[in-house]
N, C-alpha and C positions, 0 to 999 in steps of 0.2 A: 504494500500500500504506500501510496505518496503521501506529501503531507506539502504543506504550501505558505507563505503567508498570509493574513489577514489583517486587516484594519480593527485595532482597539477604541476602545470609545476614548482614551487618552490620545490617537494617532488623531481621530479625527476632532477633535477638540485643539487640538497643537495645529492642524490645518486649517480650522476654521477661524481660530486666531491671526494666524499667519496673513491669509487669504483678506480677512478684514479688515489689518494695519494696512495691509496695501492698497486696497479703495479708500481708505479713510485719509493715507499721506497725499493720494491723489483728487483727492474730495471728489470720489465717484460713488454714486449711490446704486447699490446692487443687488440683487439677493444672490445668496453663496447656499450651493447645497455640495454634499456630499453622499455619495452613495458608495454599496460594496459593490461587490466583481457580477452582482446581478440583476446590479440595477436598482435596488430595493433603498429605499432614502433610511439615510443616518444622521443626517444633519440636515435643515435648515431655517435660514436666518434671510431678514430685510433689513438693509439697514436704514436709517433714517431717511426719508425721503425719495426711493426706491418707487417704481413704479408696482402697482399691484401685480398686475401681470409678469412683472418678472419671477414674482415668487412662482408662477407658473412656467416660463421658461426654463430656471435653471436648472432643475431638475431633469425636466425633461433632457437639457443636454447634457449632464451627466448621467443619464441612464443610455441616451444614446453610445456614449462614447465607453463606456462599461462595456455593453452589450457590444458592441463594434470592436470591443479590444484597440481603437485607434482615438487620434482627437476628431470631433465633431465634423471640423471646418473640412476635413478632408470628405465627406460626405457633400456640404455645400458645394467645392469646389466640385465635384463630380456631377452635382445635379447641374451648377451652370457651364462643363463645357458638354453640355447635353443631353448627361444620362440620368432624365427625367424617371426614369423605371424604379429607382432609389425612393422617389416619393410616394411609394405603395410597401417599402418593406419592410416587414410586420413587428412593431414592440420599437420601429425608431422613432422617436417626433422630434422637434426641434432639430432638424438636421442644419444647425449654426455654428459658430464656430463661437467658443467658448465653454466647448466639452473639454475636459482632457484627466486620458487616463490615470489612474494611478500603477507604478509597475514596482516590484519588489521581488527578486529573484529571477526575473525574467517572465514574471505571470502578472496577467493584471488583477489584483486586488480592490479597484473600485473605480472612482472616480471624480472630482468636482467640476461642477457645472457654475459657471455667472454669469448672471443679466445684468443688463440697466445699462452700459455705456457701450461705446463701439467696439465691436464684437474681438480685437485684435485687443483692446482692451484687459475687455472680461476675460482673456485668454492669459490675458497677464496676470489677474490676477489670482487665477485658477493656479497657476504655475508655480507663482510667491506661494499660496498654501502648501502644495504639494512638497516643494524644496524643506517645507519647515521638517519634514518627518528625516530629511537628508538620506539619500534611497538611491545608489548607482545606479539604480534599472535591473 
């Protein structure tokens, strides 16, 4: 039997923080989710000023990019140089960029998702959380 890593409610707490200070030094308002390697939400936050509907997006692109084992935006990019087919397949929503995996051994163990500012953004700040866990890949 294998055995693998996973996300502790300490790992994503340390990325949620992380993920935070970095919209906050850049006074971007967000919501930050995090999920495990199934998509399944472990974390999420709005933070002041945040548009509603992001508490709806970022999930979704964290579950995209779980599920996908990749980051989100690589899906956009697919759908606009025209492979519209991406937009029927099943359990992804939010195909944006601002998913991005989490990797730990070389498997993905989850992922964080954020909304609220432009999307190369929210990729940033997905990233700032992820680095706080300090994770070779």
């Amino acid at each position: 039997m294998k055995s693998k890593p996973f996300l502790t409610l300490d790992d994503v707490k340390r990325i949620a923080a992380a993920a935070e200070a970095e919209a906050l030094a850049n006074q971007w308002a967000v919501a930050i989710a995090v999920v495990d390697d199934g998509g399944h939400l472990l974390w999420l936050q709005r933070l002041d000023g945040a548009a509603p509907i992001s508490a709806q997006i970022a999930p979704n692109k964290a579950r995209t990019s779980a599920l996908g084992r990749r980051e989100s935006r690589l899906y956009e990019e697919m759908i606009n140089q025209g492979r519209v087919s991406f937009l029927s397949a099943p359990g992804l929503e939010a195909l944006l960029e601002g998913g991005v995996p989490i990797m730990a051994e070389g498997q993905c163990i989850g992922a964080v998702g954020v909304s609220g500012v432009k999307s190369s953004e929210d990729a940033q700040i997905a990233r700032a959380g992820i680095a706080a866990l300090g994770l070779a890949g």
